[in-house]
N, C-alpha and C positions, 0 to 999 in steps of 0.2 A: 504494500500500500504506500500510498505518497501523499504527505500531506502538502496541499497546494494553494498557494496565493498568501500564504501568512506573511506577516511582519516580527521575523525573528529579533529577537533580543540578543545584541553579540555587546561586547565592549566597541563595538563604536557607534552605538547607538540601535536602531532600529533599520532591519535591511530585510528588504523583499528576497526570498526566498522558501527553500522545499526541501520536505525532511524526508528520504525512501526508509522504512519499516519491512524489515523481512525476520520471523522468527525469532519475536521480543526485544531484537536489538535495532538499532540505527544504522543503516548501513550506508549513506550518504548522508550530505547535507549541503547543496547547492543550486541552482536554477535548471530550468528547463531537462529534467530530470524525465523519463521515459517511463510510463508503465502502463498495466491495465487498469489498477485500481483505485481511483483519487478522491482524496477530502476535501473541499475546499474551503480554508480558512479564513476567504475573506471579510478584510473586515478586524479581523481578529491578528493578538497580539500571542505569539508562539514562545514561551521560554519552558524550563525544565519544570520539571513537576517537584514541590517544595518537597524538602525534606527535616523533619521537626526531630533534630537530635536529643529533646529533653523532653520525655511524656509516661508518665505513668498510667498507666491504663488497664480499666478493671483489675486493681490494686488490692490486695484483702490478704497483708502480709503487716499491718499496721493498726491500731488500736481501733480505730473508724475507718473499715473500707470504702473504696470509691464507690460513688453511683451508678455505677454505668457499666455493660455488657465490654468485649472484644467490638463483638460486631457496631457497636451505637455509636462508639469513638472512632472506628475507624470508618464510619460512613460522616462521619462531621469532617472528619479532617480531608478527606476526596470532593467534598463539597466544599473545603475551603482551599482546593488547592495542592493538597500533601500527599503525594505519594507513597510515600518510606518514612515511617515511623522508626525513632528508635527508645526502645522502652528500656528496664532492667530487672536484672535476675542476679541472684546472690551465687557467689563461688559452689557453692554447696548443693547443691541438686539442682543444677544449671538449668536442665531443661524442662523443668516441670513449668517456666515459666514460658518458654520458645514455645512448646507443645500447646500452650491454653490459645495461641494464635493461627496454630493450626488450621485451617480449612476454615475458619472464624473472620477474618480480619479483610477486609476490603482495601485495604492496601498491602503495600509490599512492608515488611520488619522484620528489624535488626536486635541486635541487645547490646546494651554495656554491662562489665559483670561488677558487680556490687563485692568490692574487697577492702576491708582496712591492713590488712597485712601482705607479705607474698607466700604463696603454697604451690607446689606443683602443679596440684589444679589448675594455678594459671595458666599457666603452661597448654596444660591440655586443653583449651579451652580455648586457645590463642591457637593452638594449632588446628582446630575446630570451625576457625575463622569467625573469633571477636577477639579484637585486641585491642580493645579501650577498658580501663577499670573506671569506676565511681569509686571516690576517696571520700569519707565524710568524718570532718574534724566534730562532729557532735554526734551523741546516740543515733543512733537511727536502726530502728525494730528491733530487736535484743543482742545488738553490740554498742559498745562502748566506742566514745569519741575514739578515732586516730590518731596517732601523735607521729609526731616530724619524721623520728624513727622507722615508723613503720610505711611511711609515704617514702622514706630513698630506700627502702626494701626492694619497693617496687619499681621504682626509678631507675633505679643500679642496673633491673634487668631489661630495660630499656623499653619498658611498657608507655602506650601515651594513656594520660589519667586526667579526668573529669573530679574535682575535686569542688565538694560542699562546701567552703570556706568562712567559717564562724567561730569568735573563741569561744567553746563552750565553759571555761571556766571561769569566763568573763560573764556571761551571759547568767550559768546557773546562781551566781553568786549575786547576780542583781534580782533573779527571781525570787530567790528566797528571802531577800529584803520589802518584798512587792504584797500586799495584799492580793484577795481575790477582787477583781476589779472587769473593766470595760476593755476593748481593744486597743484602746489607745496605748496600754501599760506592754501590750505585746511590742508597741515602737518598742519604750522607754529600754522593754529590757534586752531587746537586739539593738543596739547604736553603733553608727557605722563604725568606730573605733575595732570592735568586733572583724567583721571585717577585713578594714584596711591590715588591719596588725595581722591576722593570720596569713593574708595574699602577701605581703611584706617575707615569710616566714617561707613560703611557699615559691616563689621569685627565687628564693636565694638557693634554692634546693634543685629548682628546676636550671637555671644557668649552671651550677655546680657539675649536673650530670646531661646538659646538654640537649632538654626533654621536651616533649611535647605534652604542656599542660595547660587545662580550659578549666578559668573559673569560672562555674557557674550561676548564673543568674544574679550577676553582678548589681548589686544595688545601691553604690557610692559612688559618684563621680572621680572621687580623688584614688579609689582601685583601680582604673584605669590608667592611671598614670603611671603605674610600677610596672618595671621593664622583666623581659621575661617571660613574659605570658600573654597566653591568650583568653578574648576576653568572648562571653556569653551571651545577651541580652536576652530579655523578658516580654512581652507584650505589657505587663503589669509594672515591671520598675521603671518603664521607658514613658508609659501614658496615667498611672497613678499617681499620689501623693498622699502625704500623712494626710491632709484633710477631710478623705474617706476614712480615717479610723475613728474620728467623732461624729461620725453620725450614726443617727441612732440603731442604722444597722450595719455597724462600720465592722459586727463578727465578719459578716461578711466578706469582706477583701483581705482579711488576714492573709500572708502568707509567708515565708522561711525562707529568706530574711524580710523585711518588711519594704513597703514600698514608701522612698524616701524623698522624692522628688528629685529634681535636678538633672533628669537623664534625658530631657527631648530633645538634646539641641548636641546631646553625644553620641547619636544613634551611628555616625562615621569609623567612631572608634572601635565597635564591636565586631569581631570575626565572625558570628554570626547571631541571629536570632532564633529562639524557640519557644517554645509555653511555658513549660513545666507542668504543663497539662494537669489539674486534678478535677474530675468532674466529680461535682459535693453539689445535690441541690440545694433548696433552700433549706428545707426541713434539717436537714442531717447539721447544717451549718448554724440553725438556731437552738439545736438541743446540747452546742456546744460553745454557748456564747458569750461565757466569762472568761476570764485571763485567770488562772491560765490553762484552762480547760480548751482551748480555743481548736480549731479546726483548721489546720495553712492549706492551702490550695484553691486554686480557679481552674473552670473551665472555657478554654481560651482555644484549642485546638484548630475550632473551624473559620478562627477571625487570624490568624498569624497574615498569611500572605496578604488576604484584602487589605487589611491596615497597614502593613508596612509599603506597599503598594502606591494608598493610599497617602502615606507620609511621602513616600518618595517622590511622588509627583507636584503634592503639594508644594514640596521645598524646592522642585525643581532641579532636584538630583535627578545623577542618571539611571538608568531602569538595570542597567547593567550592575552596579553594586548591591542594588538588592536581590537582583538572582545572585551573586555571591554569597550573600547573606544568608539566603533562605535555600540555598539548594547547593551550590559548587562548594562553598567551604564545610559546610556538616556534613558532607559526601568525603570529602579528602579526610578530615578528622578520625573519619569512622573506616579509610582505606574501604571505599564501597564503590562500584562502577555504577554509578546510578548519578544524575544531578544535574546533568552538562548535555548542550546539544550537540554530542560528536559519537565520531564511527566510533562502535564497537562499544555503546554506552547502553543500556538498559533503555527503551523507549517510552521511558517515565515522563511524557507530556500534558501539556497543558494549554489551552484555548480563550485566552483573554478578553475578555468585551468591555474597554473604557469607556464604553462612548451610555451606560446607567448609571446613576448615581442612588443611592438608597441610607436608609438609618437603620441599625442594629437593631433588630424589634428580638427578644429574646424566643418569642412566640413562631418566631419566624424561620429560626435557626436549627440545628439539628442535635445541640446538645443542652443538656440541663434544664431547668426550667427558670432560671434565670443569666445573666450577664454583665461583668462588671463593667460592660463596653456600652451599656442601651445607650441609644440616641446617639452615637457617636455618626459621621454621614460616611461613608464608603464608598469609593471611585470604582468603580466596576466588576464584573461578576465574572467567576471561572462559566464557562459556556460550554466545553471540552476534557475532559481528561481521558489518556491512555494512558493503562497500565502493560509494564509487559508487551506495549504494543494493542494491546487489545482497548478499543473502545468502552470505557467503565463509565463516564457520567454523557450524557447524550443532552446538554440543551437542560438540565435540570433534572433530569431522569438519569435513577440509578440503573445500572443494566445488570447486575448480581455478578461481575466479577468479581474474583478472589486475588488477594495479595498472593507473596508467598517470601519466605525465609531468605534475606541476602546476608551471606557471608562478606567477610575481608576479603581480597583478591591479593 
């Protein structure tokens, strides 16, 4: 098949060209290209199908599991654009978590493996093809914060690592000073100090050993400016602010780390952008609405590309750094041949329509039954996705394709 008359998205802007698809991959990418079987994408603006490196999904490995099915988040995120998902699974019985995606998931997915130490497992896991770890310097489901130690464990053996970046003994020590209280108290007792000081800790570890490390969902401006790393953005720490955590249903937007302001005007500096996906409808998120009983996560999956999309045009940057953003750098991170419009790429595409504009009605969307994004306005709609190659969303119509498992290459 040959997709024809689009307006590809390259680094130099917007160019008329045709993409040939044979047998899930890209096998051209040029004009006047020959075949029997064509799409015609006029009209429409052709870049890679996103890919959302930070997403938990149907999660129930933690005290309050997620909302939401395989299949319900992964039909939100093809509706907004994403192709390839990449979720996580703990070192330790790796694939019970790859399996629950199984035959399930409407997109294509990945995993990072959930390690605070190094074990041979890694190993076998890496050779398995996933070779990114999650490093988390605070508890997270019944391990104990990380320490420096155990992060150049893993570094020494030349793994690239996704690291939670928080002082947890900054953090616990101001909770236990805190009454039970509103979400406001969830700021007070993550302050970027938290933070900047662990990425600081983290910088020095990574030039040390030469490493490929991503902090995650960076919520300080001035963590950006420590050399050495790379950096993650949020839907939520880029377009929020504290000013959501006083109001009256400010449980609501909680999330880990909290959303600080100061990031709309930094979105340049970020290697790429993702969710951190947690779909918590309202219910779940009001039966946990004290500090510090609180509930961190949004459901944001199906809004990543439109909104950044939307940012980027607004600001009159080019279209090209946000397919960096949202597809070619979480692709390379994760060493996955998927993200990019070139030969011998996964035919993970997408079909752009700038030309509606619309508001975020949460009623309207495919996840949760609320959004921390309502009323926000949004410059155009996905019209197109192929997965695989294969025609998955038609004009708004899901067609019941299935994702499937990408390994590291």
């Amino acid at each position: 098949m040959i997709i024809k008359n689009a307006k590809i998205v390259t680094s130099s802007g917007l160019e008329d060209g045709e993409v040939e698809i044979e047998n899930g991959k890209i096998t051209r990418v040029g004009k006047n290209i020959v075949g029997e079987k064509a799409f015609d994408a006029r009209g429409l603006v052709l870049m890679p199908g996103g890919v959302d490196n930070h997403v938990h999904i149907e999660k129930d490995y933690l005290k309050v599991r997620t909302d939401d099915t395989v299949e319900e988040s992964t039909i939100a995120s093809l509706f907004g654009g994403t192709t390839t998902v990449v979720d996580f699974s703990f070192s330790e019985n790796f694939y019970s978590r790859v399996n629950k995606f199984q035959g399930r998931s409407y997109v294509n997915f990945h995993f990072h493996v959930i390690a605070n130490s190094y074990s041979q497992s890694l190993e076998k896991i890496k050779k398995d093809g996933f070779e990114t770890v999650k490093f988390f310097t605070i508890p997270y489901a019944n391990s104990p914060p990380g320490n420096m130690g155990d992060l150049a464990s893993i570094l020494e053996k030349g793994f690239s690592v996704m690291v939670h970046a928080e002082d947890w003994d900054l953090i616990s020590t101001l909770i236990s000073r805190m009454g039970k209280g509103g979400s406001e108290l969830h700021l007070k007792s993550r302050p970027e100090e938290s933070e900047i000081s662990m990425a600081l800790k983290i910088s020095y570890l990574a030039r040390m050993y030469n490493s490929k490390v991503l902090i995650a969902h960076v919520s300080s401006p001035q963590t950006l400016k420590i050399p050495g790393l790379m950096y993650e953005g949020t839907l939520h720490h880029i377009f929020l602010d504290p000013s959501y955590y006083s109001k009256e249903n400010g449980y609501l937007y909680v999330t880990s780390p909290p959303a600080r302001g100061g990031m709309t005007e930094k979105v340049e500096k970020f290697d790429m952008i993702s969710t951190d996906h947690n779909w918590f409808n309202r219910k779940t998120k009001e039966e946990h609405k004290y500090f510090p009983d609180l509930v961190p996560g949004l459901p944001t999956v199906e809004l990543r590309l439109p909104m950044m999309l939307t940012y980027f045009v607004k600001k009159g940057l080019p279209l090209w750094k946000a397919v960096e953003m949202n597809s070619i750098n979480p692709a390379k991170f994760n060493n996955i041949k998927t993200g990019e419009i070139k030969e011998g790429y996964s035919a993970d595409i997408i079909l752009y329509d700038f030309n509606e504009k619309w508001i975020i009605n949460s009623r309207e969307l495919h996840m949760a039954d609320w959004t921390p994004f309502e009323g926000f306005e949004i410059l155009g709609k996905v019209r197109y996705a192929f997965l695989n190659g294969e025609l998955a969303l038609d004009n708004g119509e899901l067609l019941g394709v299935k994702g499937r498992l990408i390994r590291s290459c």
